[in-house]
C-alpha positions as CSV (number, residue, x, y, z in Angstrom):
1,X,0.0,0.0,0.0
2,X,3.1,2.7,0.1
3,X,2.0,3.4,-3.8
4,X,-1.9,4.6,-2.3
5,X,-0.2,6.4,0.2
6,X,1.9,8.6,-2.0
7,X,-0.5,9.0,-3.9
8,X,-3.3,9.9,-1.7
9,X,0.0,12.6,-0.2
10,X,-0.2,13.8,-3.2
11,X,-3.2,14.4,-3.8
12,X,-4.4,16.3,-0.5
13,X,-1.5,18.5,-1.7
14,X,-3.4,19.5,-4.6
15,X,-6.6,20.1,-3.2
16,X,-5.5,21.8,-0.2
17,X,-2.5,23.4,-2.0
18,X,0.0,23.1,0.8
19,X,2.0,20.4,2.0
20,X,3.4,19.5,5.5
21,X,-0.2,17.8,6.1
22,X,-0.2,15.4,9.0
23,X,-1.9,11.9,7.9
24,X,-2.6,9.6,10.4
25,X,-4.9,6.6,10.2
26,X,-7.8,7.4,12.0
27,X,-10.0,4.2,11.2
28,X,-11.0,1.5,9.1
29,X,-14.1,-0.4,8.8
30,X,-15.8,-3.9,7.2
31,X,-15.1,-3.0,3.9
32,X,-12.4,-1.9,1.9
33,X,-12.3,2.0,2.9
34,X,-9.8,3.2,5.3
35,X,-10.3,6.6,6.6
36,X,-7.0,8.9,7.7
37,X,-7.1,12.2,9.8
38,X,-5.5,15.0,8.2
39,X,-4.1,17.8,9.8
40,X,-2.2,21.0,9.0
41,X,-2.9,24.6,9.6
42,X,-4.9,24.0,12.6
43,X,-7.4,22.3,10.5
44,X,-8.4,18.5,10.8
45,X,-10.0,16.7,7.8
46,X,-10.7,13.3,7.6
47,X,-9.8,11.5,3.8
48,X,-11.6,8.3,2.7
49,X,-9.4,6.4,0.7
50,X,-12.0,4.1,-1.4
51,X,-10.6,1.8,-4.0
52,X,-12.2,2.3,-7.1
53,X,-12.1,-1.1,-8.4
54,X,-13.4,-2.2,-4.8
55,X,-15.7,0.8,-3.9
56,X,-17.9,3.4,-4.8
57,X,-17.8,7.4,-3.7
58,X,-20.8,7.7,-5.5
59,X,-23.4,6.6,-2.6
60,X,-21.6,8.2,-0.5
61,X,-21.8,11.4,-1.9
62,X,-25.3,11.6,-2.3
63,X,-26.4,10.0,1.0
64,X,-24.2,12.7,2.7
65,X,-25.5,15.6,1.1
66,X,-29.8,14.4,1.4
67,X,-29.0,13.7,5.1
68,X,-27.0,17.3,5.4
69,X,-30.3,18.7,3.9
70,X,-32.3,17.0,6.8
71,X,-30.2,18.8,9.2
72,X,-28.4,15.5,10.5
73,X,-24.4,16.2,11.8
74,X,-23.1,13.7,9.0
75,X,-19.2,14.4,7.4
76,X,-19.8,17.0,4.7
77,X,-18.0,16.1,1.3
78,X,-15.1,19.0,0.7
79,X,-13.5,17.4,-2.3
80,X,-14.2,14.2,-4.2
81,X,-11.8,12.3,-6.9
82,X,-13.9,9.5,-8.1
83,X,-11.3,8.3,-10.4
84,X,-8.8,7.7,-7.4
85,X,-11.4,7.2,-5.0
86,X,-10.3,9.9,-2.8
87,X,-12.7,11.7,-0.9
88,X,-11.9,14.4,2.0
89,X,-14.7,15.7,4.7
90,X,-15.0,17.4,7.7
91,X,-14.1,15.8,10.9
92,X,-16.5,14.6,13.7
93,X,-14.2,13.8,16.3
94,X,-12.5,10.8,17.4
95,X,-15.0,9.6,20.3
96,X,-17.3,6.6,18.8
97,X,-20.1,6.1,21.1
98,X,-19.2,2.7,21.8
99,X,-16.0,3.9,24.0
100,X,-18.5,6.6,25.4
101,X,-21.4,4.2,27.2
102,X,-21.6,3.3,30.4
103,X,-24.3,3.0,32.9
104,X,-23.9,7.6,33.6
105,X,-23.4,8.2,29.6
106,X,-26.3,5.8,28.5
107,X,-29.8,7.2,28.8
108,X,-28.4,10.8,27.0
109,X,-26.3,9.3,24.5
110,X,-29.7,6.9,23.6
111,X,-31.9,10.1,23.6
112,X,-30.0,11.7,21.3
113,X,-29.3,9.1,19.2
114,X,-33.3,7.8,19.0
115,X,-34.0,11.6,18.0
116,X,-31.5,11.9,15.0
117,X,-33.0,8.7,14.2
118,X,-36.3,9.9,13.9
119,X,-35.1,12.9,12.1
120,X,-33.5,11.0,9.9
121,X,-37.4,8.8,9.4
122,X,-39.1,11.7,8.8
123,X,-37.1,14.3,7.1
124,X,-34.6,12.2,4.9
125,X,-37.8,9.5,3.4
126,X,-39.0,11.7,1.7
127,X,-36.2,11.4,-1.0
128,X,-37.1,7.5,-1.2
129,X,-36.3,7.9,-4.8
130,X,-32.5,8.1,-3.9
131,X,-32.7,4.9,-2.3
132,X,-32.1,1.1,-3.4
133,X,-35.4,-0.7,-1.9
134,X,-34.8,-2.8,0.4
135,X,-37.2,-5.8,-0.9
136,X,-37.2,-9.3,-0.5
137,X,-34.5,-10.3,-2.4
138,X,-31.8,-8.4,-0.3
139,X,-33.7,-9.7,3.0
140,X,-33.2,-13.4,2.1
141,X,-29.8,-12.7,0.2
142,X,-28.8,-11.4,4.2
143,X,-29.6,-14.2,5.2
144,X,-27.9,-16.5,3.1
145,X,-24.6,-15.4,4.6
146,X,-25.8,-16.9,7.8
147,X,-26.1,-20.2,6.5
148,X,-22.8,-19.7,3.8
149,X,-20.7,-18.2,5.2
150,X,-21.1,-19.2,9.4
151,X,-22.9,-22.8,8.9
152,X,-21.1,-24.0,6.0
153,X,-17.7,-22.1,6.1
154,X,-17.1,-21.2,9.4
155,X,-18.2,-24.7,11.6
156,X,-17.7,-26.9,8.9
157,X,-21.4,-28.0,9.0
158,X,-23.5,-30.3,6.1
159,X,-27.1,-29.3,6.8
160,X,-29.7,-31.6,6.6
161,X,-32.3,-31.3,4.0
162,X,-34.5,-31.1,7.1
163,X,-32.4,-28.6,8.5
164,X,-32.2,-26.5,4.8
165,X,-35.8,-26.6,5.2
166,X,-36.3,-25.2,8.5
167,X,-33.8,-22.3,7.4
168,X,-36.0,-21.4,4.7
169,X,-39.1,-21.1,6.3
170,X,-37.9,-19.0,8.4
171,X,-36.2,-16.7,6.7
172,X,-39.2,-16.4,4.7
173,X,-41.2,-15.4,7.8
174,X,-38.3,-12.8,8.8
175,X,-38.5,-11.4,5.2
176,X,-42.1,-10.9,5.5
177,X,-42.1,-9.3,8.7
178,X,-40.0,-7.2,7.7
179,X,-42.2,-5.9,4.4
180,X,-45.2,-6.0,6.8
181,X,-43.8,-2.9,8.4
182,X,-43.8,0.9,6.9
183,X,-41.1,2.4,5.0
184,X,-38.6,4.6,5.8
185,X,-34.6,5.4,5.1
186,X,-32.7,3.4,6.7
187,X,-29.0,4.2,7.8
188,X,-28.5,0.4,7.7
189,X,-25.7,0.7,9.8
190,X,-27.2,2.8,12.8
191,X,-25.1,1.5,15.5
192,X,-22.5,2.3,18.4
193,X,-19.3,2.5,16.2
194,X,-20.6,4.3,13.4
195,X,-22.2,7.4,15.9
196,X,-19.7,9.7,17.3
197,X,-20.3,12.1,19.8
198,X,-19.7,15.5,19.4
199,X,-20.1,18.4,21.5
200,X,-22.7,20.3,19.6
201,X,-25.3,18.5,17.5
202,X,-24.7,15.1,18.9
203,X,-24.8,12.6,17.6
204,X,-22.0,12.6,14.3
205,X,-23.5,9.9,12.1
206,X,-20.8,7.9,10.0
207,X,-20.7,4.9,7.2
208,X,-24.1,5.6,5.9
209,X,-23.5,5.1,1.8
210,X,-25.1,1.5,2.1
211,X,-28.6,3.3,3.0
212,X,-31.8,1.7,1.6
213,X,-35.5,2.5,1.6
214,X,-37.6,-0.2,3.9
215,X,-38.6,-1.3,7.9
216,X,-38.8,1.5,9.4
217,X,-37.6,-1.0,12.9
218,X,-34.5,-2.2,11.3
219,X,-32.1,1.2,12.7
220,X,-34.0,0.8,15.6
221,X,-32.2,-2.6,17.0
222,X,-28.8,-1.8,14.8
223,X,-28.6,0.8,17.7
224,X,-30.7,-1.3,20.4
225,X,-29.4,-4.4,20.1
226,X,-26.3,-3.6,19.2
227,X,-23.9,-6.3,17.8
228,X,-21.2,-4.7,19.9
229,X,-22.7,-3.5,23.3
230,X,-25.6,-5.2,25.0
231,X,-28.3,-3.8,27.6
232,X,-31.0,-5.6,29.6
233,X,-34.4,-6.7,27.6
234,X,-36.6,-5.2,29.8
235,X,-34.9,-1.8,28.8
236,X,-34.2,-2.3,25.6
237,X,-38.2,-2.8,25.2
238,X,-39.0,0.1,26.9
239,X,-36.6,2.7,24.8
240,X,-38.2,0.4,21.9
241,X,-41.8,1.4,22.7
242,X,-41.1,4.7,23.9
243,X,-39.4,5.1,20.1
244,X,-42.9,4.1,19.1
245,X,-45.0,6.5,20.6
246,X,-42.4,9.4,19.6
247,X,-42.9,7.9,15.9
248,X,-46.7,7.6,16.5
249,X,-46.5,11.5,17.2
250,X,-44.2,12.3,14.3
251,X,-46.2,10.7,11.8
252,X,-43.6,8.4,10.8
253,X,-45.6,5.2,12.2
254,X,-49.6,4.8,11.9
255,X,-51.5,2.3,13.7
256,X,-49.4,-0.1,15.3
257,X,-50.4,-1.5,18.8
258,X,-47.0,-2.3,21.0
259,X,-47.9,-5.9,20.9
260,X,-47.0,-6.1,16.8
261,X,-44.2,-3.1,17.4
262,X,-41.9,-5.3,19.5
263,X,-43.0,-8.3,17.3
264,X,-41.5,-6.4,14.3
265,X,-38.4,-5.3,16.3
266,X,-37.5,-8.5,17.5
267,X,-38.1,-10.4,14.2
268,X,-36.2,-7.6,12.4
269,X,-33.3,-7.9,14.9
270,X,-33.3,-11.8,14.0
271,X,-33.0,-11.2,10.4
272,X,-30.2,-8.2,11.1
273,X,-28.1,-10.3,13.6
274,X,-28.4,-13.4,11.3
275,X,-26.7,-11.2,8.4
276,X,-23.8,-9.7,11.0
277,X,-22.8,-13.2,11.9
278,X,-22.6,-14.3,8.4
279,X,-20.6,-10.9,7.8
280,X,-18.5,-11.6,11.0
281,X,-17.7,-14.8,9.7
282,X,-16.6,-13.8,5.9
283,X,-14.3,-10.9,7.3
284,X,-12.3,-13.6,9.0
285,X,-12.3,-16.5,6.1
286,X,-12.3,-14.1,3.5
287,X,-10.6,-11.2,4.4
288,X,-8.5,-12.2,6.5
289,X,-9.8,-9.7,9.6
290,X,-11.2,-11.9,12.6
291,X,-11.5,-9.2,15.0
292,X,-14.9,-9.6,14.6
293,X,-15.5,-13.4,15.8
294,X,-15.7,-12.3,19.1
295,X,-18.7,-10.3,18.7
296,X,-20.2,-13.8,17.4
297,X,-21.4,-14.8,20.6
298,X,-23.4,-11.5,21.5
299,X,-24.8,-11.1,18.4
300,X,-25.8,-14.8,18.1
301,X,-27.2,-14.4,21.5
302,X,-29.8,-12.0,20.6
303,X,-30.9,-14.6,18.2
304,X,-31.3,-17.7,20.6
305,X,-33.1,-15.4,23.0
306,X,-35.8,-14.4,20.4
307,X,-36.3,-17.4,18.6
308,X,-36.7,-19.0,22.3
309,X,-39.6,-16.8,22.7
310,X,-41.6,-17.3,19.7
311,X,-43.1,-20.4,18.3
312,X,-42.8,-20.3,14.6
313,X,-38.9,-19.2,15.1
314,X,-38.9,-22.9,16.9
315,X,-36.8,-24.6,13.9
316,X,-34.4,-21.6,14.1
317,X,-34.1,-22.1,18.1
318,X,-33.9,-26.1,17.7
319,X,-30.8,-25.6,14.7
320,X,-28.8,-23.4,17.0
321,X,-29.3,-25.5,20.4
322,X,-27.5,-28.3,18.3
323,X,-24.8,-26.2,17.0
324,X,-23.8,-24.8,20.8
């Protein structure tokens, strides 16, 4: 990678027309992006360094600038170079919420994160026409990775065809729940390493481009049932139906008793934490990153605890009790 780091010098010389620039790495993430903080003059600039035959700036472009336009604190685009991938914006800080939470930080960090989210529903759906649709092909494609990439590849295991069959119906049922629910943008990625807290306009929202139009309950457990922090049920439901009512009041959600709400939001978090642990799994056999098994065995829990608690999730339950 020296080559991609000269040239990326190189190019934040052009662009900001001086040199003596501090780059640092300041993070990297699932994909192929790496991010780099950038400072000089007193100023501090983060650059995305995209790939171009691996990613696209595009997405990321556009998401950024609707969800500026909604008022969110996302990281404005200053200077794009599609061709190298190269993109710098502004800087939100270097405080993810994840290293922020505790017991004290929780219940304001939460309350400020559920009302950028419903910002987000109401002001940034509008431009649904921006947005891939998140339909039943991507829901049960999700899925797949699960039983791929974690089943298959990762434990070694030759399913059944009673076992296959199980899987399917109930990632049918998932798929439908989710469609059964109202429409709204989803961030995709709403969760405790991709919000930064800021001192004014908290929180900073990060690694949106992957943003689709569907359930409007899928943010909702990114953030609540996070993949990488856990909190008791019992208050994980109540922040969960107090999201509802505030919805309810916003207009973003109809008629929806709390009953079929948490329904929604656990079966959406069963779809969501069946994806990550396929993802988890393909970072390490694929990619070659397996930081991410450890967070197998949270997000996995979330799914043995819901599927315990609902009878037509039973052949999910009765798959993963065999596989402890």
């Amino acid at each position: 990678m020296p080559q991609r780091v000269e040239e990326l010098s190189r190019w934040l010389e052009q662009v900001l027309g001086r040199g003596g620039l501090r780059v640092a790495p300041a993070s990297a993430d699932a994909s192929f992006r790496r991010y780099f903080r950038v400072e000089g003059a007193g100023e501090s600039r983060i650059v995305m360094d995209a790939p171009p035959e691996k990613e696209n700036t595009a997405p990321f472009i556009v998401i950024s600038r609707l969800l500026d336009e909604a008022g969110l604190n996302v990281p404005r685009v200053l200077e794009a170079d599609a061709a190298q991938g190269f993109l710098l914006l502004t800087d939100l800080g270097a405080q993810p919420y994840l290293a922020a939470l505790d017991e004290n930080s929780v219940e304001a960090l939460y309350g400020d994160a559920l009302a950028a989210l419903l910002a987000m529903q109401q002001r940034a759906s509008s431009n649904a026409d921006a947005l891939p649709s998140y339909d039943e092909k991507l829901l049960l494609a999700e899925m797949e990775l699960f039983r791929h990439w974690y089943l298959e590849r990762h434990l070694g295991l030759a399913l059944s065809a009673a076992q296959q069959q199980a899987l399917d119906e109930v990632f049918a049922l998932l798929a439908d729940s989710a469609l059964a629910q109202p429409r709204v943008f989803v961030h995709r990625d709403y969760h405790s390493r991709n919000l930064m807290v800021t001192p004014a306009h908290n929180p900073g929202i990060l690694d949106f481009q992957d943003a689709v139009y569907g359930p409007v309950t899928y943010d909702l457990v990114s953030l609540l049932r996070d993949c990488y922090i856990a909190w008791p049920r019992e208050r994980v439901e109540g922040w969960a139906l107090r999201y509802l009512r505030e919805a309810q009041a916003a207009g973003v959600v109809a008629d929806c008793d709390e009953a079929t709400w948490l329904r929604w939001f656990d079966w959406m978090g069963v779809q969501r934490h069946l994806k990550a642990t396929g993802i988890f799994a393909r970072l390490n056999l694929r990619d070659a990153k397996p930081g991410y098994l450890g967070d197998i065995p949270r997000t996995l829990g979330y799914v043995r605890e819901v599927s315990g608690r609902y009878a037509e999730l039973d052949g999910l339950n009765a798959l993963l009790e065999e596989i402890k």
